[in-house]
C-alpha positions as CSV (number, residue, x, y, z in Angstrom):
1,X,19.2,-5.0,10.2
2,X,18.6,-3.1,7.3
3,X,15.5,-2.3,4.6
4,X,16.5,-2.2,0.9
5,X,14.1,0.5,-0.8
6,X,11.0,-0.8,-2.9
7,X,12.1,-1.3,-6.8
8,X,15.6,-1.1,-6.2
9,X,17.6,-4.6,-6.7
10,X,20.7,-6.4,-5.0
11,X,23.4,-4.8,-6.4
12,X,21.7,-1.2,-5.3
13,X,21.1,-2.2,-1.7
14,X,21.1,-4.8,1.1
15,X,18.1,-6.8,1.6
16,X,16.1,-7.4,4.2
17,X,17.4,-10.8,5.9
18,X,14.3,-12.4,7.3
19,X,16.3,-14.6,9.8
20,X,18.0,-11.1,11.4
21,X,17.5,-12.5,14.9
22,X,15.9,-8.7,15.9
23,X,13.4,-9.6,13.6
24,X,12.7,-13.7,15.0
25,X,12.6,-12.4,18.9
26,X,10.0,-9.3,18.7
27,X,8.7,-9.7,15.3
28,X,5.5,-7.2,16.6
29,X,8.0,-4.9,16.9
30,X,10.9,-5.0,14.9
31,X,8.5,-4.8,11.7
32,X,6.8,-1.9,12.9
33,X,9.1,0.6,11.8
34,X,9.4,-1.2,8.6
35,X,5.4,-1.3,8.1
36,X,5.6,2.5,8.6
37,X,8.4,3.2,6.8
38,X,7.5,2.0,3.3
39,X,4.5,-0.4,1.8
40,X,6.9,-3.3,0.5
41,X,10.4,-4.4,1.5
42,X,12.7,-6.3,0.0
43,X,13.7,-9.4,1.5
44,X,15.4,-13.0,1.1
45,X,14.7,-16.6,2.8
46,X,16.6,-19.0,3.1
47,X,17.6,-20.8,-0.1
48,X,14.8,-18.8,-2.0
49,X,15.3,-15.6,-4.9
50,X,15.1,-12.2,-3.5
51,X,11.1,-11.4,-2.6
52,X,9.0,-8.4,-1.7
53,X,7.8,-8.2,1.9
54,X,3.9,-7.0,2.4
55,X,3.8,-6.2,6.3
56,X,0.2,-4.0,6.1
57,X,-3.0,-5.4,7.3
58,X,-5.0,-4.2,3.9
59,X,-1.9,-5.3,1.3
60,X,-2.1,-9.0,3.0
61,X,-5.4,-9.4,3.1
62,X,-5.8,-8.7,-0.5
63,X,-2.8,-10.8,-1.5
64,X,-4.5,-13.6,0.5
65,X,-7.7,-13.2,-1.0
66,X,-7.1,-11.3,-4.9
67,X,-6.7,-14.5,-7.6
68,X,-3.9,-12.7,-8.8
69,X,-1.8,-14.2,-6.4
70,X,-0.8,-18.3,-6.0
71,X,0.8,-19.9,-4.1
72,X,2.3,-22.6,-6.8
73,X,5.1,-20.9,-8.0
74,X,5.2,-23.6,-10.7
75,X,2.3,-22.6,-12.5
76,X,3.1,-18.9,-13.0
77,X,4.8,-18.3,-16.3
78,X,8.5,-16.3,-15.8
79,X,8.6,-17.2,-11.5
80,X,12.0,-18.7,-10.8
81,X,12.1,-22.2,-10.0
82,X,14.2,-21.3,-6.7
83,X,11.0,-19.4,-5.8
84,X,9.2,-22.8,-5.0
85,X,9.0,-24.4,-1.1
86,X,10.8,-27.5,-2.3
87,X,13.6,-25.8,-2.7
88,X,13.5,-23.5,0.8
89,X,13.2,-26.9,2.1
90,X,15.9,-28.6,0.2
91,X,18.6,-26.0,1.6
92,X,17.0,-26.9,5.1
93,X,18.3,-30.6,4.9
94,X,15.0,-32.6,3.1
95,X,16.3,-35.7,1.9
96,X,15.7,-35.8,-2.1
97,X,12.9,-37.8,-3.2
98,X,10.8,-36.2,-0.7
99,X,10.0,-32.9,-3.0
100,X,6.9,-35.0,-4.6
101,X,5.1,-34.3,-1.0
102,X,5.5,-30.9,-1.0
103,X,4.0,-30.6,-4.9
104,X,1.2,-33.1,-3.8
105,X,0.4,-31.4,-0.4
106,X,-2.8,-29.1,0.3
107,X,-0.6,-26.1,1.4
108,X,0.9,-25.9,-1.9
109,X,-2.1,-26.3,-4.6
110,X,-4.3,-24.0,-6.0
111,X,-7.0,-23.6,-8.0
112,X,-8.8,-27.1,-8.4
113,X,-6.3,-29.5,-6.9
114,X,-6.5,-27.5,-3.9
115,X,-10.5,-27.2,-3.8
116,X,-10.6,-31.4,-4.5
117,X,-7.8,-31.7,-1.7
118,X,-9.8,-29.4,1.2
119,X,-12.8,-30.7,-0.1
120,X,-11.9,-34.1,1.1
121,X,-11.6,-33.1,4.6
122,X,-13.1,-29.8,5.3
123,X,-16.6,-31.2,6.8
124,X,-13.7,-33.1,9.8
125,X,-12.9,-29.4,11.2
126,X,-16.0,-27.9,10.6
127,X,-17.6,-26.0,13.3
128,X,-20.0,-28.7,14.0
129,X,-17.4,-31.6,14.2
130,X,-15.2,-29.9,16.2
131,X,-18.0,-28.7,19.1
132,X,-18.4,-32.6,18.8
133,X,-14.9,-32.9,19.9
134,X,-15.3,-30.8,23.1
135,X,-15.5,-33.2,25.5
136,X,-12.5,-35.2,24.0
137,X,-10.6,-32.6,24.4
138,X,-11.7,-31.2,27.5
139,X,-11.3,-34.7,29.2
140,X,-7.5,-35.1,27.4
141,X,-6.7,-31.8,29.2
142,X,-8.4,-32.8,32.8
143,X,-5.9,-35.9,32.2
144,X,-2.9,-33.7,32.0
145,X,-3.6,-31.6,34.6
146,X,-4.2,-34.2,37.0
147,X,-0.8,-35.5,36.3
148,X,1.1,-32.1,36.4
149,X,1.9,-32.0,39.6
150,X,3.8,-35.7,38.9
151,X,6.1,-33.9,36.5
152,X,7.0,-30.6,39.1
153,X,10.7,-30.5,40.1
154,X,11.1,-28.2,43.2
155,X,7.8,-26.7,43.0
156,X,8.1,-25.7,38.8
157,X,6.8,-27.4,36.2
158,X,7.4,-27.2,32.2
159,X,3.4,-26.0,30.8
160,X,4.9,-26.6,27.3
161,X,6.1,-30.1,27.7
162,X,3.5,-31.7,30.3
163,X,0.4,-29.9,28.7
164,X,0.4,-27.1,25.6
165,X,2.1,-29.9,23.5
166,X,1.1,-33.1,24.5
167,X,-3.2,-31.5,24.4
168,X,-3.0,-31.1,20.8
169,X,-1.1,-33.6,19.4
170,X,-3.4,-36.4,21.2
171,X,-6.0,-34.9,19.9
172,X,-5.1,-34.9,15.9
173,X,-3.2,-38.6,16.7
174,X,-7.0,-40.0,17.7
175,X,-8.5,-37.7,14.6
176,X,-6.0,-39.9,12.2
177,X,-6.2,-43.1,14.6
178,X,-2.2,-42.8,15.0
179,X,-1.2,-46.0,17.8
180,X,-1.4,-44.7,21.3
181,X,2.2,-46.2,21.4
182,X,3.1,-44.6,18.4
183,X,2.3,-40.6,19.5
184,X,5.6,-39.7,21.0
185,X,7.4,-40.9,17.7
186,X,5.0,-38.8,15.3
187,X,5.3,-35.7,18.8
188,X,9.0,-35.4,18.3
189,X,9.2,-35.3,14.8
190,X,6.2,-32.9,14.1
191,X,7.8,-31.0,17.1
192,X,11.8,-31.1,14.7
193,X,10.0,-30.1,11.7
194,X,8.3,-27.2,13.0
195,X,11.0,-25.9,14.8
196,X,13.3,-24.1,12.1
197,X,16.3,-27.2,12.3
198,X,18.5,-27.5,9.6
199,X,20.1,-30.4,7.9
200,X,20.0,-34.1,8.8
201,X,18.0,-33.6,12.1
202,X,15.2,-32.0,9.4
203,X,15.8,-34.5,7.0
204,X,15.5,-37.3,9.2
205,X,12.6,-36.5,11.0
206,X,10.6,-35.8,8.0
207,X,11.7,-39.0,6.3
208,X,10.5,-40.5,9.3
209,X,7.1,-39.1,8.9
210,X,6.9,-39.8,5.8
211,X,7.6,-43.9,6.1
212,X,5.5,-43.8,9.6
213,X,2.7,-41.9,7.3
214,X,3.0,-44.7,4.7
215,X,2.7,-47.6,7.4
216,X,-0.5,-45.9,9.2
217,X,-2.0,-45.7,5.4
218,X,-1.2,-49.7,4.6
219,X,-2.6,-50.4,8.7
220,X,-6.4,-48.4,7.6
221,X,-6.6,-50.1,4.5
222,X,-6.6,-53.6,6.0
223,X,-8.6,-52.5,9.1
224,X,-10.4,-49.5,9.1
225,X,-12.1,-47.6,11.7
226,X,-14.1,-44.8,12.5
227,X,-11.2,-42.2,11.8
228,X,-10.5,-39.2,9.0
229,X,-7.8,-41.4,7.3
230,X,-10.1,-44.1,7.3
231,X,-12.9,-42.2,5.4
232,X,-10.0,-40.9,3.1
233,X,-9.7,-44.2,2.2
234,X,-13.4,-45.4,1.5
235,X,-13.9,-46.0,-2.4
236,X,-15.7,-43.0,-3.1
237,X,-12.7,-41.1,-1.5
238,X,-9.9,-43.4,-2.8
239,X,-10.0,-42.7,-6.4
240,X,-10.0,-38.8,-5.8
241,X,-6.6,-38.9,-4.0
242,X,-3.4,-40.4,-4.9
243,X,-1.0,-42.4,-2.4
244,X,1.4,-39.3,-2.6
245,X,-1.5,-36.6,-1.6
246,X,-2.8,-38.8,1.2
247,X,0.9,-38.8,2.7
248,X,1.2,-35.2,2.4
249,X,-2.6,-34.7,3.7
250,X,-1.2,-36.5,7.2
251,X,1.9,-35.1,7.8
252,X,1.0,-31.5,7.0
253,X,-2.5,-32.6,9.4
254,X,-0.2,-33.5,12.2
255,X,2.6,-30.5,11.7
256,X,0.2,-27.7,11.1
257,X,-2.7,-29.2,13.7
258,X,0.0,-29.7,16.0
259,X,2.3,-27.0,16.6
260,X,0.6,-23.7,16.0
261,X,-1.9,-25.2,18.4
262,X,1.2,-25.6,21.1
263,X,2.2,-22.6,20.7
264,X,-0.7,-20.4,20.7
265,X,-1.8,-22.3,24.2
266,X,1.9,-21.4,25.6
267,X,1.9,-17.8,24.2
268,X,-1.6,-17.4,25.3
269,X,-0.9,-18.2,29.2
270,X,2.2,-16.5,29.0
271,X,0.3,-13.6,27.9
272,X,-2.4,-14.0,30.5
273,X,0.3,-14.0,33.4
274,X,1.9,-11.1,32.2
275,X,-1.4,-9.1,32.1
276,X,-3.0,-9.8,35.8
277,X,-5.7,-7.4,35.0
278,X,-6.6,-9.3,32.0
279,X,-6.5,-12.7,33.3
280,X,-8.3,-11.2,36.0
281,X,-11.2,-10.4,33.4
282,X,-11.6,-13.7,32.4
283,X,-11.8,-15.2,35.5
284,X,-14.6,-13.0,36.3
285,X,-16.6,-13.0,32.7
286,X,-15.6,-16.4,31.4
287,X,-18.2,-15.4,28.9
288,X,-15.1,-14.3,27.2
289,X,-13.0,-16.8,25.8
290,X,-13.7,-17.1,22.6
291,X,-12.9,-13.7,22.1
292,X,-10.2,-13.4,24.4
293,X,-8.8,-16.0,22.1
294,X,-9.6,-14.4,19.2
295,X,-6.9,-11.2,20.5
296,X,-4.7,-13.9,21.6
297,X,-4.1,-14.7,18.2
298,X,-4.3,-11.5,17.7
299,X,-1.6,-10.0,19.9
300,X,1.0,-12.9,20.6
301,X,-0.2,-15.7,17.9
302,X,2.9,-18.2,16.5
303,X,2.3,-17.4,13.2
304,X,4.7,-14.8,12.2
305,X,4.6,-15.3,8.6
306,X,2.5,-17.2,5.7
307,X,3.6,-19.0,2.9
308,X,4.6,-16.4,-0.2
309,X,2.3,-15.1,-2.9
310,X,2.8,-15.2,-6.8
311,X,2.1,-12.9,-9.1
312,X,0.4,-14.7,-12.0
313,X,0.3,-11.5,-14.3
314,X,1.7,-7.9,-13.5
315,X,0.2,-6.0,-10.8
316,X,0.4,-3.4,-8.2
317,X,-0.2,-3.9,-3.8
318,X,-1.4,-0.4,-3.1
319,X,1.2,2.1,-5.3
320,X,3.8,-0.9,-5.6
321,X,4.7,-2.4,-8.7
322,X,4.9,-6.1,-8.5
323,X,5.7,-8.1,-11.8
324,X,4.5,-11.5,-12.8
325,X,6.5,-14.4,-11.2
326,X,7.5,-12.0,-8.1
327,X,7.0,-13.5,-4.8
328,X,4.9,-11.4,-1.8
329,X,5.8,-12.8,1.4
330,X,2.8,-11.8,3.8
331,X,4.1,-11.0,7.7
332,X,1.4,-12.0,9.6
333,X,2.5,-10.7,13.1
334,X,3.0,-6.8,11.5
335,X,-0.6,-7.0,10.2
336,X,-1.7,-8.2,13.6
337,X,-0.4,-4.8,15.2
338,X,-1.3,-2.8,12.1
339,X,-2.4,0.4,13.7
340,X,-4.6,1.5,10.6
341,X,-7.0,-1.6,11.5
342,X,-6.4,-1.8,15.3
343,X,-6.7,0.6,18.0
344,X,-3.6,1.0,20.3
345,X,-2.5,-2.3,18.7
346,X,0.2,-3.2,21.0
347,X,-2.5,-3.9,24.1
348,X,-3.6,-6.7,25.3
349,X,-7.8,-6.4,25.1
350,X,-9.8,-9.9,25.8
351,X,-12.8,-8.2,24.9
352,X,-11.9,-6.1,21.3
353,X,-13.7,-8.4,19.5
354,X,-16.4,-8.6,21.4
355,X,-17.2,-5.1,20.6
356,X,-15.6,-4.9,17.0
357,X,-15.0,-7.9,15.5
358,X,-11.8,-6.4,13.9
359,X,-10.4,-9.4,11.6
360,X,-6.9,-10.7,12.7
361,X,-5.1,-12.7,10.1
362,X,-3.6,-15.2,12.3
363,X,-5.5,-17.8,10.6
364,X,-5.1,-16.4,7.6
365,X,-7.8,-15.4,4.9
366,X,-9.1,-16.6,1.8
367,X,-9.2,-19.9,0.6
368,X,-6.1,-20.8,2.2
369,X,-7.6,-19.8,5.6
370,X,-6.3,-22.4,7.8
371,X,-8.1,-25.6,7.6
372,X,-7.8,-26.0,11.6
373,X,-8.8,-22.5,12.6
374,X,-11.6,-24.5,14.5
375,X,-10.2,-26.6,16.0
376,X,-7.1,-24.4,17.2
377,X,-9.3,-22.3,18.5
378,X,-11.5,-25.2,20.3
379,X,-8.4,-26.6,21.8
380,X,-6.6,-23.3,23.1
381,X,-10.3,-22.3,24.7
382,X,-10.3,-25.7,26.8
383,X,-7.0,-25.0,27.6
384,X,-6.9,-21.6,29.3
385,X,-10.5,-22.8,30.6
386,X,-9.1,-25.5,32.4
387,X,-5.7,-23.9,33.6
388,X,-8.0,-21.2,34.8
389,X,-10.5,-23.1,36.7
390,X,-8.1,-26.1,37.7
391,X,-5.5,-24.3,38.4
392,X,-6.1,-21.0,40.3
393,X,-2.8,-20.8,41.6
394,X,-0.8,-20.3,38.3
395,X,2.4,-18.6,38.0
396,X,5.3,-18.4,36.5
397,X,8.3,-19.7,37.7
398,X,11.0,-17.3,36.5
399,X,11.0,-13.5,35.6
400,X,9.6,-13.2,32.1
401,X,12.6,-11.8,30.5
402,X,14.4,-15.0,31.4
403,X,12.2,-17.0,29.3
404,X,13.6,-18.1,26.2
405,X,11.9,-18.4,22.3
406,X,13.4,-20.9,20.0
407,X,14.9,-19.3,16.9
408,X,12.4,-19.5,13.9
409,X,11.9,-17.2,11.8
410,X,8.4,-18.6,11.2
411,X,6.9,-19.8,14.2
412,X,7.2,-17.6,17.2
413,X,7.5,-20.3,20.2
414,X,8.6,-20.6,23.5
415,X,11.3,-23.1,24.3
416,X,9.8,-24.0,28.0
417,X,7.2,-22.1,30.0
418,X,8.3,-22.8,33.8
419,X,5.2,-22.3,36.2
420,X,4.3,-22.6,39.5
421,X,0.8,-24.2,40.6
422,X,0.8,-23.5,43.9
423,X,2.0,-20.0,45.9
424,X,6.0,-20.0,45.8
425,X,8.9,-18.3,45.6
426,X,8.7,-14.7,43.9
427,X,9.5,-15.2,40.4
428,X,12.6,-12.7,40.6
429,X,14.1,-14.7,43.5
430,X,13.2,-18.0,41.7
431,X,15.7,-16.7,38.4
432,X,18.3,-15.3,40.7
């Protein structure tokens, strides 16, 4: 892995491939020495122009938040069309005709289109709403746990498959009043296009989303319910958002509400096991948990990095020169373990925010703060709540360097999380 040197260009030095797989398994650490090292990087995605890349807790925070900085590409004067996320998608497999959801989706607006576009369905994730929820959720995760021990082959059982993935993905399916005998369909394919596939498996499944997306709309309009997409489609709604936008709105609801959620539940427990003393603190104060999830995000969240920044007019992040049309890709997980914000950042501490409040950017910041930060956090909190109080026995079911993490550059993910809910085997004997 190599760094090419802020200002310099191709020609004058390798860039920084963000896919180097040193980079996609420890991302907390293999950025660290780059963070230290020098302000900006250079680096390259997939199918997209040469990029700077901010990995400091203050640079991404201000790229997040400073109007400076877009995340349309397509309406800053001199950035390269390659630049835009059509096109990282398009060398990923998308099928063509499908680039109009990407332009019409809420991830990928600014400025007044993207205030109309949150506007719309802000108030369904608000705080309120989703302390509403609570008991949904906590009754959909009672209901999975009851059934785990169904699922358990020789005493393991798969957390990932039989109860991080399933929680949240039930829970944005009844949001959007998806068909109970629809949910594995819409599971799979939010599950394929969040986990860094390539080519007709990408294509595919998002095709599929798309038509599936288009049938749920035609379903509401001719019998609506008590359900977001139902309100999106009310009159006063109806003539603020196009067919193409309310497409978008679902599929990036079900993707983004889905998967981060997943994974911060699996990363979260794995995390918990691997810290007894810890998880040992939450059981005894479970006064904690918000907080502790708060560091959870913190310290192992998914999120390794956000969607790139713009330069709408020349500028500098910190003493770095950055010229209009330049992309700044923001590495969440580096700020996460910036040691100029947080204190011995590379700990595990349930209760740091208890007593600081020190702002992890796991969710974000800004106005493009994620729109689900709520209910994430809702959901992973009645999670580890009930794995803690239902299942006292929890362990995992192999040595914790055996345990494998799917290969995107994006989302940092477990492939399975084998436990055990009852006393067993020694977890070095079970992956011998």
């Amino acid at each position: 892995m190599t760094v090419q040197e802020p200002g310099t260009t191709e020609a004058d030095g390798e860039p920084l491939d963000l896919a180097d797989q040193e980079l996609v398994r420890d991302p907390f650490t293999a950025y660290a020495p780059i963070r230290e090292r020098e302000q900006m990087a250079r680096g390259r995605v997939r199918g997209v122009d040469l990029m700077w890349v901010a990995t400091r807790h203050d640079d991404i925070r201000t790229i997040m938040s400073d109007p400076r900085f877009t995340i349309d590409a397509a309406t800053v004067p001199g950035a390269p069309v390659a630049h835009r996320t059509e096109q990282t998608w398009q060398a990923r497999g998308m099928h063509s005709g499908h680039e109009k959801y990407l332009r019409a989706g809420i991830f990928d607006a600014d400025g007044p289109d993207h205030r109309r576009l949150r506007g719309l369905v802000t108030a369904a994730f608000s705080p309120r709403r989703v302390a509403a929820l609570r008991p949904r959720i906590d009754a959909i995760a009672t209901q999975l746990l009851d059934r785990l021990p169904d699922h358990t082959e020789n005493g393991v059982v798969d957390l990932i498959e039989h109860f991080a993935r399933p929680l949240p993905i039930t829970v944005i399916c009844e949001l959007i009043a998806v068909p109970e005998a629809d949910r594995d369909r819409w599971r799979a394919r939010s599950a394929t296009l969040s986990a860094g596939v390539c080519g007709d498996e990408l294509g595919d499944a998002l095709a599929g989303m798309v038509h599936d997306a288009h049938t749920l709309i035609d379903h509401h309009t001719t019998n609506p319910g008590n359900d977001l997409i139902s309100e999106l489609l009310a009159p006063h709604h109806r003539d603020r958002l196009s067919t193409d936008e309310l497409v978008a709105l679902i599929t990036n609801l079900v993707v983004a509400g889905h998967i981060t959620t997943v994974n911060l539940i699996a990363n979260s427990t794995e995390a918990l096991l691997t810290h007894p003393d810890q998880l040992a603190l939450l059981r005894e104060d479970p006064t904690l948990m918000p907080y502790a999830v708060d560091e959870l995000m913190r310290y192992c969240g998914p999120v390794v990095r956000a969607l790139p920044r713009y330069a709408t007019c020349d500028t500098t992040v910190g003493s770095t020169p950055v010229r209009a049309g330049e992309a700044v890709l923001p590495i969440v997980s580096a700020a996460n373990r910036d040691p100029a914000v947080f204190t011995d950042p590379d700990r595990l501490d349930l209760s740091r925010t208890r007593r600081s409040r020190e702002p992890h950017l796991g969710f974000g910041h800004g106005a493009h703060r994620c729109l689900g930060a709520h209910l994430a956090q809702e959901e992973t909190a009645v999670a580890l709540t009930a794995l803690l109080n239902r299942v006292p026995d929890l362990r995992l079911a192999t040595d914790p360097k055996h345990l494998q993490r799917g290969a995107n550059p994006v989302n940092r993910h477990l492939k399975a999380l084998p436990v055990r809910l009852r006393p067993g085997p020694d977890p070095d004997t079970a992956a011998k």
